[in-house]
KELORO-970106 format. One record per atom (N, C-alpha, C): residue number from 1; x, z, y. Coordinates in steps of 0.05 Angstrom, whole numbers. Layout:
     i       xx       zz       yy
   NUM        X        Z        Y
...
% end
This chain:
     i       xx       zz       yy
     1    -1043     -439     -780
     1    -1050     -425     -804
     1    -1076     -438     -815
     2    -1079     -454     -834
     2    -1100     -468     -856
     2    -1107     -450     -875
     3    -1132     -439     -873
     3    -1147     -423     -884
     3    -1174     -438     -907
     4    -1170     -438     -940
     4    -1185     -439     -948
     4    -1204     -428     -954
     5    -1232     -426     -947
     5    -1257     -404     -959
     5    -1271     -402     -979
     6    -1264     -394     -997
     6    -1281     -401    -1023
     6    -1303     -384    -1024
     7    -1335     -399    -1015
     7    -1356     -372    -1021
     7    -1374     -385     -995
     8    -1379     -418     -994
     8    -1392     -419     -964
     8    -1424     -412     -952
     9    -1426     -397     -975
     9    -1459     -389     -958
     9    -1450     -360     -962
    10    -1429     -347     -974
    10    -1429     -314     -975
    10    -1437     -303     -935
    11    -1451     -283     -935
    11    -1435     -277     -911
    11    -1415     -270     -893
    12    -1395     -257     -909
    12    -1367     -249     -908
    12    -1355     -284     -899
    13    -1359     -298     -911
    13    -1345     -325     -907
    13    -1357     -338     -885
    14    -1382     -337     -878
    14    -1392     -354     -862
    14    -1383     -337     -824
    15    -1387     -307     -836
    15    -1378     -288     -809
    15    -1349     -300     -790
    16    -1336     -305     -822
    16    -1300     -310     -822
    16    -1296     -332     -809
    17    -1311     -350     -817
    17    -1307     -377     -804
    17    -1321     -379     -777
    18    -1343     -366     -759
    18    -1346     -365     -745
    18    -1328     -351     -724
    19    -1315     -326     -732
    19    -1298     -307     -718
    19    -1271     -322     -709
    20    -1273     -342     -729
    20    -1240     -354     -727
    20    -1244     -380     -705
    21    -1277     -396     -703
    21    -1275     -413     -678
    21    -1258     -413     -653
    22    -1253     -390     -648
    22    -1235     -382     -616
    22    -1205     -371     -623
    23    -1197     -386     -645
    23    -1169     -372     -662
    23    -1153     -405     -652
    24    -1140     -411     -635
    24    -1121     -435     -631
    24    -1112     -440     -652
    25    -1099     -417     -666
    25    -1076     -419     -683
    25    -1087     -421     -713
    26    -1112     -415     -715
    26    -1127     -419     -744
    26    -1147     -438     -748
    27    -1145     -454     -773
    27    -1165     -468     -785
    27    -1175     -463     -811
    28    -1203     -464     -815
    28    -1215     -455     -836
    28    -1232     -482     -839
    29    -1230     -478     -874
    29    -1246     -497     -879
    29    -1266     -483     -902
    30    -1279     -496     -913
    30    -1303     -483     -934
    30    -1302     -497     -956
    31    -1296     -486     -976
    31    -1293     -507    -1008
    31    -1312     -490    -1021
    32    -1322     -513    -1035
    32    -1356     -508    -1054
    32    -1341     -485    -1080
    33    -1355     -470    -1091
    33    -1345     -462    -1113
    33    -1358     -471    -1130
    34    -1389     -484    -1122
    34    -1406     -483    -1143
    34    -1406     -505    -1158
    35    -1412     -500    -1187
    35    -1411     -527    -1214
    35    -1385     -527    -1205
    36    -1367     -520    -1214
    36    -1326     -520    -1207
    36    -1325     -539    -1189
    37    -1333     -546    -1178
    37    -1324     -562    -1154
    37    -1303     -555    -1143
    38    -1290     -537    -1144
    38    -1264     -530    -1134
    38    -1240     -537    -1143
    39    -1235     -547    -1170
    39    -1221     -552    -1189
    39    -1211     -570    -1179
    40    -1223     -592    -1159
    40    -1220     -619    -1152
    40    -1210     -614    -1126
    41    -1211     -593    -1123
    41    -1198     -591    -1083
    41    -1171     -590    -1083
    42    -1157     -602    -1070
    42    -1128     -595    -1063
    42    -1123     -580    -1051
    43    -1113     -551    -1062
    43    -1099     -527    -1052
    43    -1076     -523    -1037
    44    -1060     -553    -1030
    44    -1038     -549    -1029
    44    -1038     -553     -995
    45    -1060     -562     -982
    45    -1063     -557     -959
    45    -1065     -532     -943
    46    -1064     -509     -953
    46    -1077     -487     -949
    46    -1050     -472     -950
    47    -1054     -456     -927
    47    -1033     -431     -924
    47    -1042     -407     -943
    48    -1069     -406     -935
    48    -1079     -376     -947
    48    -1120     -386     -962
    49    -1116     -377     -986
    49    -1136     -373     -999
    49    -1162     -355     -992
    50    -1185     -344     -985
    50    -1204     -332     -979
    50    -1217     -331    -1004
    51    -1221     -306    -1016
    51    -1247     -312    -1034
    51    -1267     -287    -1036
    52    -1285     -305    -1028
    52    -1320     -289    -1011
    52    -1332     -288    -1038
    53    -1328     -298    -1058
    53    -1353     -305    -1074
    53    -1356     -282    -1099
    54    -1384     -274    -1110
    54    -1385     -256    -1120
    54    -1407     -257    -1121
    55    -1422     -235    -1138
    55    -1447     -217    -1137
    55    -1440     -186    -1135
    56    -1459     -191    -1108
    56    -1458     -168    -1091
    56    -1485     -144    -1100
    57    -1492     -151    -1112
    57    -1516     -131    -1113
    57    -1514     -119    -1140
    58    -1529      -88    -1142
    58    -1521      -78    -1162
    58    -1540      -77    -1187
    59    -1541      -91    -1208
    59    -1555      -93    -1230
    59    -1546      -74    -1249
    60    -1569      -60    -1267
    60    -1560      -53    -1293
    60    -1571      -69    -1320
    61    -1580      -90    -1314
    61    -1601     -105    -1334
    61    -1575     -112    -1352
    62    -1566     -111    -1377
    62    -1547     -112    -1397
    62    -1545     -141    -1402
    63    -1567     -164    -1393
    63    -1570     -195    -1402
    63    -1544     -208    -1369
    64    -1557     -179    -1341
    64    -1536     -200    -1324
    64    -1507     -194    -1324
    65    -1497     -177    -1352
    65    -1463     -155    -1346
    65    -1441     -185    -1357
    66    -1456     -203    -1372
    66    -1425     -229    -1374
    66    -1429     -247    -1352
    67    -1450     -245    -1330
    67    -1450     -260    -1309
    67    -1435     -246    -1288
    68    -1439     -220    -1292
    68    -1421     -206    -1273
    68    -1392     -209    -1269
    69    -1386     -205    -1300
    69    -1356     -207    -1312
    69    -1349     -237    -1306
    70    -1362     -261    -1308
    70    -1356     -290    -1299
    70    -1349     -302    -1269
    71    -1360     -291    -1262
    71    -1358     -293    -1222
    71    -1343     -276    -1213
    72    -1352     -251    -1218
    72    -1333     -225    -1204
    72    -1302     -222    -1209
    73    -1296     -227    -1237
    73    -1270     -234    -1249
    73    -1250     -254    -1257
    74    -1266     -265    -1281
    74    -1254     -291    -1283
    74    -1254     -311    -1258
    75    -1275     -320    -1251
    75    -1277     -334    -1232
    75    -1244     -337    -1207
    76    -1246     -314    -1191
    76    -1227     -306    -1173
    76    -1205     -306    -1187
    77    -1200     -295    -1206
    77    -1165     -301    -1224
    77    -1157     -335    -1225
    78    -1185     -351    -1237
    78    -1167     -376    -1237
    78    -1170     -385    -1221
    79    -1187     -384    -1191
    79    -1180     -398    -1175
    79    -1151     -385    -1157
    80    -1146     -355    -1158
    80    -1118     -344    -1149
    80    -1094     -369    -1164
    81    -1099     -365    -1192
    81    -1080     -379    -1204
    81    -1077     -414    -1198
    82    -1098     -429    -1191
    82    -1091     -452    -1183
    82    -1079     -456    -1152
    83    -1088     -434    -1136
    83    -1077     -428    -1107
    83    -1042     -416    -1114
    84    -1040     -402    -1130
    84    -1010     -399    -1141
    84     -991     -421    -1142
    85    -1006     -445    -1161
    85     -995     -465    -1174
    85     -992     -491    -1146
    86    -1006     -482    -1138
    86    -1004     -502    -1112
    86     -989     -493    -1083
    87     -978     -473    -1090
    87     -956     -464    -1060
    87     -967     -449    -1041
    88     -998     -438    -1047
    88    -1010     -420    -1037
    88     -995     -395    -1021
    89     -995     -395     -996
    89     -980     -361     -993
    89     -991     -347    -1002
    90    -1020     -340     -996
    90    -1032     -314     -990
    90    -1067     -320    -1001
    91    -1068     -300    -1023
    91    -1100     -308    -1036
    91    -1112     -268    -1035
    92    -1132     -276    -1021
    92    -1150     -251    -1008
    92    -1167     -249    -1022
    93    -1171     -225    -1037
    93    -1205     -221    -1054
    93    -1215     -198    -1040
    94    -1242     -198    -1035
    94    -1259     -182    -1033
    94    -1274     -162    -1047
    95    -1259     -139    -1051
    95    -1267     -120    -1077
    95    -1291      -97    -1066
    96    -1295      -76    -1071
    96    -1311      -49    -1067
    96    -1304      -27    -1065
    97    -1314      -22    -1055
    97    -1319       19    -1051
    97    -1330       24    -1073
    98    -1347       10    -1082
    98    -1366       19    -1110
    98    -1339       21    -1135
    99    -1317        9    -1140
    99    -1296       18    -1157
    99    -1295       44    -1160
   100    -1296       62    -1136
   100    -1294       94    -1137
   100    -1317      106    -1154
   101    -1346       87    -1159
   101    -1364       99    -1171
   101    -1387      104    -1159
   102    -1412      114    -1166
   102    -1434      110    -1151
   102    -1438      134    -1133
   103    -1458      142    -1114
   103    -1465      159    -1098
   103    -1467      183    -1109
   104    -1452      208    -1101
   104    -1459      234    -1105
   104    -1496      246    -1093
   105    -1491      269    -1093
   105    -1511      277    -1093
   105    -1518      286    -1062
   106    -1538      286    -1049
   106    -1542      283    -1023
   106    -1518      304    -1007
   107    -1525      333    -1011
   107    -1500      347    -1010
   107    -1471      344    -1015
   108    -1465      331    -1033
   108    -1435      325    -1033
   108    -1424      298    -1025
   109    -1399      311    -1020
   109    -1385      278    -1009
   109    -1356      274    -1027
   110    -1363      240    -1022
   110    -1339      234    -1043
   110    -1321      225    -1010
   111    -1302      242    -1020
   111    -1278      237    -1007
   111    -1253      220    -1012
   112    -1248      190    -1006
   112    -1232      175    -1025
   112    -1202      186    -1010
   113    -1182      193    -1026
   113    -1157      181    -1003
   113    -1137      164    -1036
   114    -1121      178    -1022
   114    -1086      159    -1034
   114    -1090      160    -1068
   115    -1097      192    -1074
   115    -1099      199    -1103
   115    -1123      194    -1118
   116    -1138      185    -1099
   116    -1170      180    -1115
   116    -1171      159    -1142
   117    -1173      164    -1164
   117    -1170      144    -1180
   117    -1201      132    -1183
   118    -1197       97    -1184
   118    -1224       86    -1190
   118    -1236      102    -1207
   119    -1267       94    -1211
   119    -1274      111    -1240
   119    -1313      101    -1240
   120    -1306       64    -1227
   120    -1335       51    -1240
   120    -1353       61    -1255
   121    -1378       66    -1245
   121    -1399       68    -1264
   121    -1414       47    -1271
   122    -1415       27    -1262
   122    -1434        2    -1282
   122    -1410      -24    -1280
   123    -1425      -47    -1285
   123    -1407      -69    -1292
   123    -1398      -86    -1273
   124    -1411      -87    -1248
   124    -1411      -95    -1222
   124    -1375      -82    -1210
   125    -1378      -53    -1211
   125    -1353      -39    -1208
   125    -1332      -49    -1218
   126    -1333      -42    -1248
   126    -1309      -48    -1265
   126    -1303      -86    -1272
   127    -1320     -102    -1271
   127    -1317     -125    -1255
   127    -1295     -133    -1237
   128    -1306     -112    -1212
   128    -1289     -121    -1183
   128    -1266     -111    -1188
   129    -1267      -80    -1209
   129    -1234      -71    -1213
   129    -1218      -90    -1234
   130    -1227      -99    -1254
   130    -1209     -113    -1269
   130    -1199     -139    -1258
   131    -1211     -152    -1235
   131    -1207     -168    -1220
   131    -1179     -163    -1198
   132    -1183     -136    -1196
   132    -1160     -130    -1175
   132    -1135     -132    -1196
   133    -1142     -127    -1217
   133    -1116     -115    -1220
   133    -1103     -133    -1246
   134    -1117     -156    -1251
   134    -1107     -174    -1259
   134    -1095     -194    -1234
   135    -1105     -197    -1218
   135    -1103     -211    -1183
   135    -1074     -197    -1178
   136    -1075     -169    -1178
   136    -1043     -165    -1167
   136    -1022     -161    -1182
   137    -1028     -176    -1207
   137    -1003     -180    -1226
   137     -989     -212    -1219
   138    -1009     -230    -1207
   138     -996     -255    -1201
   138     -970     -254    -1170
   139     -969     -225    -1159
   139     -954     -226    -1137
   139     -922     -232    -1146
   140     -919     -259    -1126
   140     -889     -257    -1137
   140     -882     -261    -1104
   141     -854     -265    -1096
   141     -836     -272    -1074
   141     -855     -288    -1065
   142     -864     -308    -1067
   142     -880     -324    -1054
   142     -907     -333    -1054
   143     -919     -309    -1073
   143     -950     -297    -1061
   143     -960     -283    -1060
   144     -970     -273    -1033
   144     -977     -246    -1027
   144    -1012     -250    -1049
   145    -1021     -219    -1053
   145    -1048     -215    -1060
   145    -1058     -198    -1049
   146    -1081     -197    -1029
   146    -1096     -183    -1009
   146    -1114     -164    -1024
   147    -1118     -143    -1035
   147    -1142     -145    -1039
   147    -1159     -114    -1015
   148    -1181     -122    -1011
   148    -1197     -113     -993
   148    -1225      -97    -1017
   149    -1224      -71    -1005
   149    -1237      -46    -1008
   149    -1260      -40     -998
   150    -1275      -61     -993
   150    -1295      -60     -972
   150    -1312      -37     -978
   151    -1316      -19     -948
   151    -1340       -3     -950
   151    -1369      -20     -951
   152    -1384       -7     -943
   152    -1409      -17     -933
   152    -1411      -29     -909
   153    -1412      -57     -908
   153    -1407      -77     -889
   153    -1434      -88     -877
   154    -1434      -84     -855
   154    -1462      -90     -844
   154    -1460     -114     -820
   155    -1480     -119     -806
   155    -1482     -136     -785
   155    -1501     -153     -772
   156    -1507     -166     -768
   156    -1533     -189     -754
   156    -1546     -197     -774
   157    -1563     -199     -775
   157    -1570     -210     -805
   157    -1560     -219     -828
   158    -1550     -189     -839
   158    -1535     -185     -863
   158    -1567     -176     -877
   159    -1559     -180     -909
   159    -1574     -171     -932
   159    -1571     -142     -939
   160    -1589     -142     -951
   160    -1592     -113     -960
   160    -1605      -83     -949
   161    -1606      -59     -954
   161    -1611      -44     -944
   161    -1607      -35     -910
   162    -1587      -47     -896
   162    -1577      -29     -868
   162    -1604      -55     -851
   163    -1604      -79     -862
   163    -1617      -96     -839
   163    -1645      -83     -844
   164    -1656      -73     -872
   164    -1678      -52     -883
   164    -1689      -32     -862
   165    -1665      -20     -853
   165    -1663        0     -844
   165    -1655       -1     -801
   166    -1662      -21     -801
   166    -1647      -30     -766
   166    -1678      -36     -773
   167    -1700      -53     -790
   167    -1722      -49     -781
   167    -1736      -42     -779
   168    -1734      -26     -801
   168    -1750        1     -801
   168    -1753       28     -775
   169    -1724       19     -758
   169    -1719       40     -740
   169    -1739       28     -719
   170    -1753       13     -716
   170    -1770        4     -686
   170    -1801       20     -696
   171    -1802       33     -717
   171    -1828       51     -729
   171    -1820       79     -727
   172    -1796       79     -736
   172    -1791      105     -743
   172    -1790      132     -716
   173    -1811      147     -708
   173    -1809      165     -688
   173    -1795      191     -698
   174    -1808      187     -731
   174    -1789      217     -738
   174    -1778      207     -760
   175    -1761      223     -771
   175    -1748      208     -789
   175    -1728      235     -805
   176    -1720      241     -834
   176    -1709      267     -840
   176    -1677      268     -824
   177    -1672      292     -816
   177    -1639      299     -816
   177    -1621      315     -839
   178    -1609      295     -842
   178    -1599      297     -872
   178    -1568      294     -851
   179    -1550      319     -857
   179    -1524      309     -848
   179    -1500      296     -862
   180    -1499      264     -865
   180    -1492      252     -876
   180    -1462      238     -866
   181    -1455      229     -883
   181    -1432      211     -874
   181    -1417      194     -890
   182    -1412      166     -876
   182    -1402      148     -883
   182    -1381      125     -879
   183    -1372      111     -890
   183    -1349       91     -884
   183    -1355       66     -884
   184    -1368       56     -860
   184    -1375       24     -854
   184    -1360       10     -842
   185    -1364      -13     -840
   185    -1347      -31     -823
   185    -1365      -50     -819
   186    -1362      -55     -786
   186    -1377      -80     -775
   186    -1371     -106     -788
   187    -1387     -128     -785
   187    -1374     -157     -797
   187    -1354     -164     -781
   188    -1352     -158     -757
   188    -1338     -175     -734
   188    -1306     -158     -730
   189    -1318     -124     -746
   189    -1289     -113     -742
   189    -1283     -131     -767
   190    -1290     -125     -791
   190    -1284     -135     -816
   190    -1267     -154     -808
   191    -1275     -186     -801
   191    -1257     -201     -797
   191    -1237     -209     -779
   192    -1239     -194     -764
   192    -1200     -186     -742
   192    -1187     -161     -759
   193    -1205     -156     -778
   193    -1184     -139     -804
   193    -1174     -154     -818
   194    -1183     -170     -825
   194    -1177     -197     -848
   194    -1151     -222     -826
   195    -1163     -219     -808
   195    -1138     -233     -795
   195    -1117     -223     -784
   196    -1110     -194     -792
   196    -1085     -180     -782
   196    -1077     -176     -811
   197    -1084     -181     -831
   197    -1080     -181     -857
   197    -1064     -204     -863
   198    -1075     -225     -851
   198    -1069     -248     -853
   198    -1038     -261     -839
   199    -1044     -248     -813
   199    -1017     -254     -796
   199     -992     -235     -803
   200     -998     -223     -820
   200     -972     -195     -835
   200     -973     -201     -855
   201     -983     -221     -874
   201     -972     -223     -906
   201     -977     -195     -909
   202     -996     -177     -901
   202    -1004     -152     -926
   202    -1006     -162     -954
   203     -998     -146     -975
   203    -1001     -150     -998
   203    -1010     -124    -1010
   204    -1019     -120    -1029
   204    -1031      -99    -1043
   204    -1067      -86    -1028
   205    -1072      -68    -1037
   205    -1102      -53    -1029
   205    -1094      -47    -1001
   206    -1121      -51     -994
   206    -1127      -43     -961
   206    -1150      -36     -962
   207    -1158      -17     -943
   207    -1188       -1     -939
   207    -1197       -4     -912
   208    -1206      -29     -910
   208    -1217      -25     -876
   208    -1243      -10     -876
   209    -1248        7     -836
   209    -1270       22     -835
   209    -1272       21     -807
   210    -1292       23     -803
   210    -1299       31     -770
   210    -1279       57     -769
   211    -1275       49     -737
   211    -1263       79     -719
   211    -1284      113     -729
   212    -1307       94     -734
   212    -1329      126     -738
   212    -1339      134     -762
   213    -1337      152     -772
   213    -1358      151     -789
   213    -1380      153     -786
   214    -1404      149     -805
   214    -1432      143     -785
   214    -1456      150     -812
   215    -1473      171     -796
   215    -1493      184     -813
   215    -1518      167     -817
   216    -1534      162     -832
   216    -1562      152     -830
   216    -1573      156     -806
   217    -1576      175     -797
   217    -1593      194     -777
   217    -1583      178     -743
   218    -1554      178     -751
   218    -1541      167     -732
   218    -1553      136     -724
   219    -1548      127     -749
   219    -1562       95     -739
   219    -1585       92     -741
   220    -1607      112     -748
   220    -1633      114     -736
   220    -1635      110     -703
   221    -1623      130     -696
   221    -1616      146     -663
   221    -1610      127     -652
   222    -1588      102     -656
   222    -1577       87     -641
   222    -1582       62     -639
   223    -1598       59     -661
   223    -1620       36     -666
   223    -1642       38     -641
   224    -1657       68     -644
   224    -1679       69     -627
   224    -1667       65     -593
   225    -1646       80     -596
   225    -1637       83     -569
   225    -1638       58     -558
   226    -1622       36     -577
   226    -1624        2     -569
   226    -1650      -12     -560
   227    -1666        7     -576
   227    -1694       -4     -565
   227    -1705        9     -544
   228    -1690       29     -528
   228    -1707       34     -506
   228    -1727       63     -519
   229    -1726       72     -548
   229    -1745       94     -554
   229    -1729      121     -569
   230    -1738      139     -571
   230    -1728      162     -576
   230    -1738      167     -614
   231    -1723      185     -627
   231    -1743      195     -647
   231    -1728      226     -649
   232    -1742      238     -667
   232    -1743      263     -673
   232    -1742      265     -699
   233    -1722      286     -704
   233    -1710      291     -730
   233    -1721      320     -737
   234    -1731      309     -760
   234    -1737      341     -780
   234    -1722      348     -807
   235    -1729      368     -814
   235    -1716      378     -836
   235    -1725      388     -860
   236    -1762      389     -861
   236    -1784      398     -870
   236    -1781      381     -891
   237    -1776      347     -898
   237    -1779      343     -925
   237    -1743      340     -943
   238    -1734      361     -928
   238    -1707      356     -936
   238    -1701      369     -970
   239    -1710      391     -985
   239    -1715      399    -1000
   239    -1716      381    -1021
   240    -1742      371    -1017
   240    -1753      349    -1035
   240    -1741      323    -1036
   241    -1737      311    -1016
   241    -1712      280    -1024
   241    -1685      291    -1036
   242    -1670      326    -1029
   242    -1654      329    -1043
   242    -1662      328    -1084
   243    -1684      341    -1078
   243    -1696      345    -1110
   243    -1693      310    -1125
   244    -1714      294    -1106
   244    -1712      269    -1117
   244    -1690      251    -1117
   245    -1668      259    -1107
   245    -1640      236    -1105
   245    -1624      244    -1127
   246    -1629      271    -1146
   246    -1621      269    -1173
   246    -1632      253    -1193
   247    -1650      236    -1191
   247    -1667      215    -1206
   247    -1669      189    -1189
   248    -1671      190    -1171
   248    -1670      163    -1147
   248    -1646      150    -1145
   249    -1632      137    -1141
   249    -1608      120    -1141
   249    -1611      117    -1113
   250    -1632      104    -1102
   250    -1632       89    -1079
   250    -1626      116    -1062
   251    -1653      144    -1056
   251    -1645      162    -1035
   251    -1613      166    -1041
   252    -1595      170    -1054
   252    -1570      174    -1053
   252    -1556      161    -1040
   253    -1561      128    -1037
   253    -1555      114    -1018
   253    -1557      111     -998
   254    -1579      113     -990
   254    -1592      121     -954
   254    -1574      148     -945
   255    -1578      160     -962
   255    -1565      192     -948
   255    -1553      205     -966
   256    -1529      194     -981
   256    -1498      202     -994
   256    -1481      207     -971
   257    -1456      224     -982
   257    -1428      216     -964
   257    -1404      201     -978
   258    -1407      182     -973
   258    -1379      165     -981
   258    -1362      165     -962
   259    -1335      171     -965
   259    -1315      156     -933
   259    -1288      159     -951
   260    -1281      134     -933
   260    -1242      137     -942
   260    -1230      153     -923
   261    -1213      170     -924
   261    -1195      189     -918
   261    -1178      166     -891
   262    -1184      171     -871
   262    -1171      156     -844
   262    -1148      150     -855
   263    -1126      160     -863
   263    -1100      158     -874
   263    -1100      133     -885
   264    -1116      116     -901
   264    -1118       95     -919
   264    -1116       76     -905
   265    -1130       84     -876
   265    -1132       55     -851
   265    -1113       59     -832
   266    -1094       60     -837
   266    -1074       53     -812
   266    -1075       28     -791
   267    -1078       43     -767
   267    -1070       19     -741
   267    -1111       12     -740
   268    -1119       30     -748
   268    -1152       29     -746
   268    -1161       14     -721
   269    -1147       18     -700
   269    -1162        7     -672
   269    -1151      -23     -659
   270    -1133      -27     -685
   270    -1127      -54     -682
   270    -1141      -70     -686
   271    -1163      -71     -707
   271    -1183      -81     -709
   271    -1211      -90     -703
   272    -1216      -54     -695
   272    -1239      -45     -684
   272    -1252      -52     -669
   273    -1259      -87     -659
   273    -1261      -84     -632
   273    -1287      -84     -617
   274    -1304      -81     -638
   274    -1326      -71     -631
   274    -1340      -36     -631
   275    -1350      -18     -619
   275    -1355       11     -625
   275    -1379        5     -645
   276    -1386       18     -655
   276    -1411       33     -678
   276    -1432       23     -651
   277    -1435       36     -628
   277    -1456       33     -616
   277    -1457        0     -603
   278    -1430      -13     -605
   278    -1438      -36     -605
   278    -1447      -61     -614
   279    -1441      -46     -640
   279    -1450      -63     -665
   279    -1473      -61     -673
   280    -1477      -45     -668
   280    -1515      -31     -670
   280    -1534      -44     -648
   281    -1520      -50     -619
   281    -1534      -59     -607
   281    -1540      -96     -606
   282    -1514     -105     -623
   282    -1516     -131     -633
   282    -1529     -137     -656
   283    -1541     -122     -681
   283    -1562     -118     -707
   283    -1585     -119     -687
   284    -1594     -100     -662
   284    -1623      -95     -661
   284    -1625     -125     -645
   285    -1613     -129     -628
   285    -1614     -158     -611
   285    -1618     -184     -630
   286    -1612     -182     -658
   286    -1609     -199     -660
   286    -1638     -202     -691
   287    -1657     -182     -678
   287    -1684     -180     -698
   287    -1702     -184     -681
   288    -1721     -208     -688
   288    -1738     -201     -667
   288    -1759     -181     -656
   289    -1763     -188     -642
   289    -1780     -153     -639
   289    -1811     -151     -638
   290    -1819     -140     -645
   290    -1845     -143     -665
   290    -1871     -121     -638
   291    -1885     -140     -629
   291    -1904     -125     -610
   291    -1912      -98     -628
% end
């Protein structure tokens, strides 16, 4: 199986191609996307398409919404369509959880299952959705279209808020209990999800997630635990971050409930093959640790 990656510094792609080193039966290669350099690659070597590439972070600045729409959309359609034209089986995009829309309010949880209709709130979202769903109009007899639902994907020195928050946990003795919950997925489950995707010609939406769902509080706890230290949870400024996460974007994030409905992830432990606590103990191992 010849795997093309389009996206070679994303992390998603670089995870992929590492995960797949000890795969006999798989080869991956890495094609530039950048300045179209892709245009020039021969597709026709390739069993299955990968495409990592995107902007991942969430802007509302109105100058970056046709950059959004350029990468996140167009982009992935014509390179699907030249992977089409070239005998491509199988072309994989990497979509969002954020399609469902942004974070409720600390107290409530968005519950995704079967009936949940998208319903994007900025351009980043509706981006990744118009992407899908131009992407799975090219399915014919002889090409499947993957597309992937990603929750909040974390791991070893991943970007963003959770590696934020794995450092923050070697300070943190107390920290609020907010009972939260969420739908993550390790990088390492992520991609033995992506390769059972791969060896089944799945076609259409898929929602991978860890076996657990997993609270803030939780990966405080299991963070410290990794380090050998304890913390203590209060409840005293709970009031007030609820007050401020109707104006804050970010506390909604830290301590929202997002999760997909188990039902969406069938054959969950086929994947899984790392636990929450062991994925946690591979993030803190892999920061150094600060006297």
């Amino acid at each position: 199986m010849k795997i093309g990656v389009l996206g070679e510094h994303s992390y998603i792609g670089q995870s992929f191609g590492k995960h797949c080193e000890r795969k006999k039966d798989v080869s991956v290669d890495f094609v530039s996307a950048r300045n179209n350099t892709w245009m020039d690659s021969d597709f026709s070597i390739y069993d299955i398409i990968l495409c990592t590439i995107g902007i991942a972070h969430i802007s509302t600045d109105p100058k970056m919404e046709q950059k959004y729409y350029a990468i996140n959309r167009d982009l992935p359609i014509l390179i699907a369509k030249k992977a089409k034209m070239a005998g491509v089986k199988q072309f994989v995009f990497f979509s969002s959880m954020i399609v469902f829309g942004d974070d409720l309010q600390i107290n409530e949880t968005l519950f995704i299952t079967n009936t949940t209709k998208p319903k994007p709130s900025n351009f980043y979202g509706k981006s990744k959705l118009e992407a899908e769903i131009q992407l799975l109009q090219l399915v014919s007899e002889d090409f499947c279209v993957t597309v992937i639902r990603t929750p909040m994907v974390y791991g070893e020195n991943c970007k963003g808020n959770f590696q934020k928050l794995i450092s923050f946990s070697r300070k943190a003795m107390i920290f609020p209990d907010i009972p939260n919950q969420r739908s993550m997925i390790y990088i390492f489950n992520l991609c033995e999800f992506v390769l059972n995707c791969l060896y089944n010609n799945i076609t259409g939406i898929v929602y991978p997630q860890n076996s657990e769902y997993v609270g803030t509080s939780s990966i405080i706890e299991c963070a410290r635990k990794c380090q050998g230290k304890s913390v203590h949870f209060i409840t005293i400024f709970n009031p007030l971050l609820y007050l401020v996460s109707r104006r804050i974007g970010l506390i909604r994030k830290i301590f929202g409930s997002r999760i997909y409905d188990r039902k969406l992830s069938p054959n969950i432990e086929a994947y899984n093959i790392f636990t929450f606590e062991e994925s946690i103990q591979r993030c803190v191992q892999s920061i150094k640790t600060v006297p």
